[in-house]
C-alpha positions as CSV (number, residue, x, y, z in Angstrom):
1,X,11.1,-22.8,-27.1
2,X,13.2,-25.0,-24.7
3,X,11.3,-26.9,-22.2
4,X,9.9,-25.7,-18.7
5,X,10.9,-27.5,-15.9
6,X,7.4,-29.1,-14.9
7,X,8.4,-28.4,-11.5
8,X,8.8,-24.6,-12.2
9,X,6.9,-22.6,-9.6
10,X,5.3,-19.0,-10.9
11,X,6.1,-16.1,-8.8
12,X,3.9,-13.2,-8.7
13,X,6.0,-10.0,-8.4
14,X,5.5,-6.3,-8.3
15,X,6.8,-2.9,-9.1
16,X,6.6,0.8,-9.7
17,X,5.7,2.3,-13.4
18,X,9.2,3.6,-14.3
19,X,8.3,7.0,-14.1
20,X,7.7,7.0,-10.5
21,X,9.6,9.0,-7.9
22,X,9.2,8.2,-4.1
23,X,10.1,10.9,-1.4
24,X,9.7,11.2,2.3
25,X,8.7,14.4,3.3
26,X,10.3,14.8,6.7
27,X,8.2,17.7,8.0
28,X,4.7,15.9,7.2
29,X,5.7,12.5,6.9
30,X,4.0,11.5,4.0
31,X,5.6,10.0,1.0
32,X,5.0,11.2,-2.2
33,X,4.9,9.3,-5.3
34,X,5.2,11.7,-8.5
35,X,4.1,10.2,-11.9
36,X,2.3,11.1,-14.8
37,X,-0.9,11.5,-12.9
38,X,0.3,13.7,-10.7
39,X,1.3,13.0,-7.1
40,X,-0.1,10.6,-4.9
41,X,0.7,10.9,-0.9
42,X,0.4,8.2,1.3
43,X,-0.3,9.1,5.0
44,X,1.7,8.1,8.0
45,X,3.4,5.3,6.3
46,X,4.9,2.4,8.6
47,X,8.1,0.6,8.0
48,X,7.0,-2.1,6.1
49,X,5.1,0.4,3.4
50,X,8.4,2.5,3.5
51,X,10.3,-0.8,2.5
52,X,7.8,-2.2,-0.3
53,X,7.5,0.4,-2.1
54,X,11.6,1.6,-1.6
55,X,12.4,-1.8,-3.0
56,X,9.3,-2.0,-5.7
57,X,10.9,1.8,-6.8
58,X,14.3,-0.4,-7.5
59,X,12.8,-3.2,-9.4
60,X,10.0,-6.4,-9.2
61,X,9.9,-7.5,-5.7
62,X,8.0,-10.2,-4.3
63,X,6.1,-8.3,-1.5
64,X,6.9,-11.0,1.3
65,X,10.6,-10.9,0.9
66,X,9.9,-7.0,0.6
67,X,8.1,-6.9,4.1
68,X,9.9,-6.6,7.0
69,X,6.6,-7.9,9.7
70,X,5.3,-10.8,7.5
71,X,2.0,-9.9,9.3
72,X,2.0,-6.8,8.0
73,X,2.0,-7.7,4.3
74,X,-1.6,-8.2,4.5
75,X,-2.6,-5.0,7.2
76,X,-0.6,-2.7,5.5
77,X,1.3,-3.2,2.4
78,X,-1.4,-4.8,0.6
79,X,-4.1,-1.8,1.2
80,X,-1.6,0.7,0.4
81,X,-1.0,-1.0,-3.0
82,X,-4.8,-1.2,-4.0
83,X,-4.8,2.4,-3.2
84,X,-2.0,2.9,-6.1
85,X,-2.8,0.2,-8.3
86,X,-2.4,3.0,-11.1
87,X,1.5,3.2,-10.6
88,X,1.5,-0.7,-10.0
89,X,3.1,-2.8,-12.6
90,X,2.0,-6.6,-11.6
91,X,4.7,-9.3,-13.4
92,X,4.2,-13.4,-13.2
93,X,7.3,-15.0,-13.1
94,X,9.2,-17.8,-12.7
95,X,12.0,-19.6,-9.8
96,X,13.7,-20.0,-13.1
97,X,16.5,-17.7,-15.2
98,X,14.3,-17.4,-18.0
99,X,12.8,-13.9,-17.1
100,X,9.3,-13.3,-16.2
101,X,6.1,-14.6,-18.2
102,X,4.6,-11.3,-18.8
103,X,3.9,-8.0,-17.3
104,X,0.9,-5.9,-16.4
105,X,1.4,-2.2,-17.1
106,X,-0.8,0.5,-15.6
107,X,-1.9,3.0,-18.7
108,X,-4.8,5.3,-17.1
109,X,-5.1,6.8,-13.9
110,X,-7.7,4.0,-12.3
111,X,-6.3,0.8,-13.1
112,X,-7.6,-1.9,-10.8
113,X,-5.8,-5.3,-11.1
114,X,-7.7,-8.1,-9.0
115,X,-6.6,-11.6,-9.7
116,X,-9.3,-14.3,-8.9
117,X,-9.8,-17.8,-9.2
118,X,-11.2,-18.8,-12.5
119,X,-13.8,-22.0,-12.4
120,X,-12.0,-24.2,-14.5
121,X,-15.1,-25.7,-16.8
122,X,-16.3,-22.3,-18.2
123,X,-15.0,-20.9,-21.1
124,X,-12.5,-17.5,-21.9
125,X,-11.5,-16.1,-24.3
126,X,-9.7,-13.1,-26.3
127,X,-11.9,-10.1,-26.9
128,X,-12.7,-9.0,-30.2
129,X,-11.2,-5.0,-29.1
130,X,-7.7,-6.8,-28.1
131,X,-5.0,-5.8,-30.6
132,X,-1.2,-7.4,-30.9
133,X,1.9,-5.5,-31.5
134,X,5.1,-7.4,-31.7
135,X,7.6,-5.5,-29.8
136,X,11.6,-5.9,-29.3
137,X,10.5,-6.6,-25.5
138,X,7.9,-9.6,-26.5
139,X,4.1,-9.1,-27.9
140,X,2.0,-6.4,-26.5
141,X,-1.7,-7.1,-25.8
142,X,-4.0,-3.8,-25.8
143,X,-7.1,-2.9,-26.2
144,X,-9.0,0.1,-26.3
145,X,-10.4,2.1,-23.2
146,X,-8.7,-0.5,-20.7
147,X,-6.7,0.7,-17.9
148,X,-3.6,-1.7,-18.7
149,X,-1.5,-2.8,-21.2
150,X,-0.2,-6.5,-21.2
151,X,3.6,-7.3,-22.5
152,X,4.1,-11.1,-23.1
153,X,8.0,-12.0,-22.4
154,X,8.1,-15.7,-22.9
155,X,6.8,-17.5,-25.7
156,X,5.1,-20.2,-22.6
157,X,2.7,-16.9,-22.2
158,X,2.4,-16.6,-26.2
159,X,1.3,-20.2,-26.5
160,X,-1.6,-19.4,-23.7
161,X,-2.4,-16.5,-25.8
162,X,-3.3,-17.9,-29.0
163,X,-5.1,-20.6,-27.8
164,X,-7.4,-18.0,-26.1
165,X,-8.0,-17.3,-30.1
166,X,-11.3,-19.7,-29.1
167,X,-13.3,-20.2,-26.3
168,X,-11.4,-22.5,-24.0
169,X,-11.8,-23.6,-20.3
170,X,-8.9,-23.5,-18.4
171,X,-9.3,-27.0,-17.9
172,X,-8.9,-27.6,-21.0
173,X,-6.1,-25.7,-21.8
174,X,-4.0,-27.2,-19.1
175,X,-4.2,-30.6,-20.5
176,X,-3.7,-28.8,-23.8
177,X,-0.6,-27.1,-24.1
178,X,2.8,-28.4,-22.8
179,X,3.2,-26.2,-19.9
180,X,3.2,-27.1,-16.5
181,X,0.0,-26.3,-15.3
182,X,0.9,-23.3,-13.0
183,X,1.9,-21.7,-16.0
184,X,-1.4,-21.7,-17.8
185,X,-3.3,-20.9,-15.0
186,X,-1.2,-18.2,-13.7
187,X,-0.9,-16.7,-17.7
188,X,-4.9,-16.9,-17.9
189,X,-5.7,-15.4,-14.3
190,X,-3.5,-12.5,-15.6
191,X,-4.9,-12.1,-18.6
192,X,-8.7,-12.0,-16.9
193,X,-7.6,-9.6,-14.7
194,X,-6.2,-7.0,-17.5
195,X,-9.3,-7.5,-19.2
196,X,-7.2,-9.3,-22.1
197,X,-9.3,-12.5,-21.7
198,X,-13.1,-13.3,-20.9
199,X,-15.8,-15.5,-20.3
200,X,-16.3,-16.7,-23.7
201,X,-20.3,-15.4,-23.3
202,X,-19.3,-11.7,-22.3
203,X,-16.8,-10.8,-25.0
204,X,-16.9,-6.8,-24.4
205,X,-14.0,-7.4,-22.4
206,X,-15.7,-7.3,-18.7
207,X,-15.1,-9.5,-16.9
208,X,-18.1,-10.5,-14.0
């Protein structure tokens, strides 16, 4: 693995499922967004939503350089997303040309993805349910009857991973590995908020 910049900054980015199809319906004005669930409509979409998801159709996209009204990044773009978090694939990144950490894939029709902060004394940790399947893309996390599917691209993420083998505190795994901080933090929010990690105490895969 070559070394990470310690200065690296992550970079939370977003995108359609690859089977999506946006269109504007002119005589309603709606768009539609076909996939394998079917066909979501968004009402009365405003410029910025039009944008977002015309770009996140294309490609990951961070949302803010996506918006065209920063101030509507948060009134508008944002709520229409948690709407179709199903079709929503959620990628960390980094400002470097290494490619992205690892990706959060939608795989059932209600797929919430939250991220939160994590207190960094208690203790996560790999479900027993998870399974990993090396694939030409990186190592897939899975597990069933959760509504995503995790692809690690990076071996940064894979380190993260296996530590999570054991209950660890993110605290603890910062100082740990030798990552730049915002790396580990930013791999084990996503994880928690796949279900692919959880408090070390509640190992069903919930997370509180």
């Amino acid at each position: 693995m070559r070394p990470t910049p310690a200065e690296a900054l992550t970079i939370h980015l977003w995108s359609l499922s690859e089977d999506v199809v946006v269109e504007h319906q002119e005589k309603s004005g709606q768009l539609a967004l076909s996939s394998r669930w079917g066909v979501d409509h968004v009402e009365r979409p405003g410029a910025a939503v039009r944008e977002a998801l015309r770009r996140m159709e294309l490609g990951p996209v961070v949302l803010a350089n996506a918006t065209p009204e920063k101030s509507e990044l948060y009134t508008a773009v944002l709520p229409t997303l948690s709407k179709l978090s199903h079709l929503v694939v959620r990628t960390l990144g980094l400002d470097d040309l290494g490619g992205p950490l690892l990706s959060v894939f939608p795989v059932a029709a209600h797929a919430p993805f939250t991220l939160v902060w994590l207190p960094g004394h208690r203790s996560v940790q790999l479900p027993r349910h998870v399974v990993l399947t090396v694939l030409d893309s990186g190592i897939a996390l899975e597990a069933a009857g959760s509504p995503h599917r995790v692809v690690l691209h990076r071996p940064e993420a894979a380190l993260v991973v296996a530590l999570l083998a054991w209950p660890v505190t993110p605290d603890t795994a910062t100082a740990t590995l030798p990552l730049p901080p915002q790396i580990t933090e930013g791999v084990i929010r996503y994880l928690v908020a796949a279900g692919m990690a959880a408090p070390s105490e509640a190992r069903s895969g919930s997370v509180d």
